[in-house]
N, C-alpha and C positions, 0 to 999 in steps of 0.2 A: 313181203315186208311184214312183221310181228306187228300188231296191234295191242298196246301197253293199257290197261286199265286203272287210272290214275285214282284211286279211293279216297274220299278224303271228308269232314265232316264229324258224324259220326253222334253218339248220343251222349256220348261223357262231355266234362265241363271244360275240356279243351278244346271243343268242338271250332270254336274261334282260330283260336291257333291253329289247327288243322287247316281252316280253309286259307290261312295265310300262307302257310308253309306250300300249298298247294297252288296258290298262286304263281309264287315264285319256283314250284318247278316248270307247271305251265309256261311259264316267261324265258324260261333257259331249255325247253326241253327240244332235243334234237329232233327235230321234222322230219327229215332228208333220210333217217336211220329209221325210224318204228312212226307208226300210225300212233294219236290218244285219241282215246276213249274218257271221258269224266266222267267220274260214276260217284255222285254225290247221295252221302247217307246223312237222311237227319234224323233231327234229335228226336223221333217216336221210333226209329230205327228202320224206314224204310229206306231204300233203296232208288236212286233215280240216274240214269243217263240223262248229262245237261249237255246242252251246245256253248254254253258263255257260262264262264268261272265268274262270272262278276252279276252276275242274274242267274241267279241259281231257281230261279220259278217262272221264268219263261224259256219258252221249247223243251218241257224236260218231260222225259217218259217213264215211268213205273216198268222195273224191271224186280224180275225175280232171282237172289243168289245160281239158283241154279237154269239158270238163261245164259248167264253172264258166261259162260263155259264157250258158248258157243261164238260169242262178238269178241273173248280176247284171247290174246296166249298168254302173258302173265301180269299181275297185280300188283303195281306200284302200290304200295300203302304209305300215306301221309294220316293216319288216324290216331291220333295222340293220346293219350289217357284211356280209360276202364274200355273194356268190349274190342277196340281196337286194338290197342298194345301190348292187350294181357294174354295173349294168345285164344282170346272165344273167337275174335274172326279169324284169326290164322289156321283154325281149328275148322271152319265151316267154310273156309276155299278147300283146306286138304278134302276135306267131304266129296268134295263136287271134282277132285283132282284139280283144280284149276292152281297152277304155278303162280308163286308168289317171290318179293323179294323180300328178305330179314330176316328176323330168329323165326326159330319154329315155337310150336305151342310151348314144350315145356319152359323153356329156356326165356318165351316171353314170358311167362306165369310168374316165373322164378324170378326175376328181376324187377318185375311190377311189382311184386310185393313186397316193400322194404322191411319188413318185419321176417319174413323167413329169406331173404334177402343176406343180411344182416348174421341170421344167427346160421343161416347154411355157410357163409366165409369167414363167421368167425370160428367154427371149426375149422378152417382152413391153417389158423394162427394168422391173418392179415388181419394187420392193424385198422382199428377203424374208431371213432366216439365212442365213450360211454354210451350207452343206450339201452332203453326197456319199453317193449311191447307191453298195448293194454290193449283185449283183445274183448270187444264187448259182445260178440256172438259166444263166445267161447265161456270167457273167463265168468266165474262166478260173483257174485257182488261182494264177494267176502274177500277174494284174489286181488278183484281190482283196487280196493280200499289198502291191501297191506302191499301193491305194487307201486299207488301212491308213496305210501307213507314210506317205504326203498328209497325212494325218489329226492322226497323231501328232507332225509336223511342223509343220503349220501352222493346227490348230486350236486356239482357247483354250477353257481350261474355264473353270466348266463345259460338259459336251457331253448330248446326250441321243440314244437309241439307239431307234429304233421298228420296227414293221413296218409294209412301204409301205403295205399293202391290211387296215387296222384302224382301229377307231375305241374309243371310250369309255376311251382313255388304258390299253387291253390291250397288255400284252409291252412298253411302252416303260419304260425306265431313265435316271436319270440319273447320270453319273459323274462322277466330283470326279480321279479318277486312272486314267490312260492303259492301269496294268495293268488296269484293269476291262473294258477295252473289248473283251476275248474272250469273259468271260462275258454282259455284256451284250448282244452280238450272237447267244450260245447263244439267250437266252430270249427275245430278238424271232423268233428262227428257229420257235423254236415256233408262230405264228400267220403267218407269209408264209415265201415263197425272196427278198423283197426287203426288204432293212432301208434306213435313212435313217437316216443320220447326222447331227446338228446342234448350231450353236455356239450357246450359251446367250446369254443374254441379260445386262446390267446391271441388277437388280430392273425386270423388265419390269413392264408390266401388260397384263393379258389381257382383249382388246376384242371383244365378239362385238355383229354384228350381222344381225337376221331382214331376208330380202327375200320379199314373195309377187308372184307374175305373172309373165306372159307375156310379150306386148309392152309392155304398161304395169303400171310398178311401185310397187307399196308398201314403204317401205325407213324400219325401224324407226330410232329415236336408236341411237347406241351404250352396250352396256351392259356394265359390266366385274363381272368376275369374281374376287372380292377371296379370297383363298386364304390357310387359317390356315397353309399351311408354302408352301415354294418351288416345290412339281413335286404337281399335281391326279393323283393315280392314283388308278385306278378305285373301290377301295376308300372314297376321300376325294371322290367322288362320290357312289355309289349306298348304300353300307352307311354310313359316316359321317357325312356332310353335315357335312365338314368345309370349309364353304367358303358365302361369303353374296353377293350380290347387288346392285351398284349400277348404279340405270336413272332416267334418264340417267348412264353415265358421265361419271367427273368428270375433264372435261378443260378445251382452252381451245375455244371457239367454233369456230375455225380449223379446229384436229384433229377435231373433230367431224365437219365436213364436206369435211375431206380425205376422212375415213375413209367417208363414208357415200357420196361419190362413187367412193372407187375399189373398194366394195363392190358400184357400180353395174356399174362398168368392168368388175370380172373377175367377175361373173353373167354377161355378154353374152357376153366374150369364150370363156366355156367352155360357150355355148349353156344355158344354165342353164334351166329353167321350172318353173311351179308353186312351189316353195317350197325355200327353204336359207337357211342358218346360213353366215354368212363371219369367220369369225378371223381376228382383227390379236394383232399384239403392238404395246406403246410402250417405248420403251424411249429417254430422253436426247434426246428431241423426235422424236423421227423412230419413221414406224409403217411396218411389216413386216406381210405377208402372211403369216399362216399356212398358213390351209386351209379347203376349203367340203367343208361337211355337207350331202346331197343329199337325207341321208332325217335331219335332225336328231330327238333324244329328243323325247317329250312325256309325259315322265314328270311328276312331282307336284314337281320340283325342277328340269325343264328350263329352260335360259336363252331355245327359243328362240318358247314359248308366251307368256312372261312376255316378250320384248322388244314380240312385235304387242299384246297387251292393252293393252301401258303406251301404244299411239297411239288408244289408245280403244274398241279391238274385244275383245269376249267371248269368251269361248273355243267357243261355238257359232258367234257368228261366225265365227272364223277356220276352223275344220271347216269350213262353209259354204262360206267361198272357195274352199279348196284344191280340192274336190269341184267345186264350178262350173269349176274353171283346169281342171281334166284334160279330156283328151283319146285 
């Protein structure tokens, strides 16, 4: 019997989420099929074997990445945000050989960052927002100032204000007014040196859809994301559940399989495998790329648990899969 080494934690600022999502694999995970193993990372980035997900600092032992070789055969990862998702751990299992399930290094890097993100498919010609990087490691004081003034020139609002290398709707803002746009990049700055700036939408709707596999894929209907106000923060996520669920989304036939084909297109195109989450927006017939989720939630509220169930699969199955896809 395989012995799965379920990761979860972690030192970025979804670390929360992480351990939710992880919960609920815990709760559904096949017993009878593979041995777990909990291997909890916190936020100073150490590394622990716990016995109880829900007391994470009683019976837990200090383990070394490269020990862990030895207690599992492969790496479930539930590590959300920076170090986890961005391929640095996916990068130091391959080190130690130890199998993992998801993308690999590049292909997480690449998709974590929505700023090269972004301008790697918009060479593609995929439609996606307006939008402009302001890159405060990089960019010079003199760049930043006349990418501003781009911005306040030739964007319409609303705009929304994020950080490149973040997920679960952390440090992003929306603004209705142009003087907002200094503070708003203050508090994206708090989670990256890269923010993304972008032009809202005309009452969008917000279309996610699950793929699992390698070479051959399973690729969930489209399901949207129906929101009691106009902008999902995190808050209106995980502590409210401010926001409900339609699966299949309600679109035309068409858009459906627009969306579920170029859902196909930019998985391949960004070497994607194992398992993600691809965000559309619709907006006035026409659908825009968002963003792919490499290591999506699988929290008790996740859309992207709930999009593979709705094709028929349990939620042991789908654990099942993921675990068979890695490598």
């Amino acid at each position: 019997m395989k012995t799965i080494g379920l990761f979860f934690g972690g030192p970025s600022n979804e670390h929360e989420v992480s351990i939710s999502s992880a919960k609920n694999i815990v709760a559904n995970f096949p017993g009878k099929k593979y041995k777990l193993l909990l291997v909890f990372w916190d936020k100073q980035g150490k590394f622990y074997i716990v016995k109880d997900i829900n007391d994470l600092r009683k019976n837990r032992q200090a383990i070394v990445l490269e020990k862990l070789k030895e207690k599992i055969d492969i790496a479930l990862l539930m590590t959300h945000g920076k170090n986890g998702e961005d391929g640095v751990l996916q990068s130091l299992l391959e080190s130690q050989k130890i199998k993992y399930c998801g993308c690999r290094p590049l292909s997480s890097a690449l998709c974590m960052d929505k700023g090269l993100f972004k301008q790697f498919l918009a060479g593609q010609s995929i439609k996606q927002v307006k939008f402009a990087v302001l890159d405060y490691s990089l960019n010079t004081n003199q760049e930043l100032s006349a990418i501003k003034n781009s911005i306040q020139k030739t964007f319409k609002l609303p705009i929304y204000v994020k950080p490149a290398n973040s997920g679960s709707s952390v440090g992003i803002t929306k603004i209705v007014k142009f003087s907002q746009l200094s503070s708003a990049i203050t508090e994206a700055l708090k989670h990256d040196n890269k923010i993304i700036v972008e032009e809202g939408l005309l009452n969008p709707k917000e279309v996610e859809v699950a793929v699992l596999g390698n070479k051959e894929l399973k690729i969930s209907n489209p399901g949207e994301l129906q929101l009691a106000k106009d902008f999902y923060s995190y808050d209106d996520k995980y502590k409210l559940g401010q926001a409900t669920v339609q699966i299949p989304a309600k679109l035309p036939l068409k858009q459906k399989n627009e969306i579920v084909k170029l859902a196909e297109r930019v998985y391949k195109l960004c070497l994607c495998s194992g398992f993600a989450r691809i965000d559309f927006f619709v907006s006035d017939n026409q659908v825009y790329l968002n963003e792919i989720n490499t290591l999506p939630g699988f929290t008790n509220i996740s859309m992207y648990p709930m999009l593979m169930m709705n094709t028929g699969m349990t939620y042991q199955d789908l654990i099942i899969a993921i675990i068979e896809l890695g490598y």
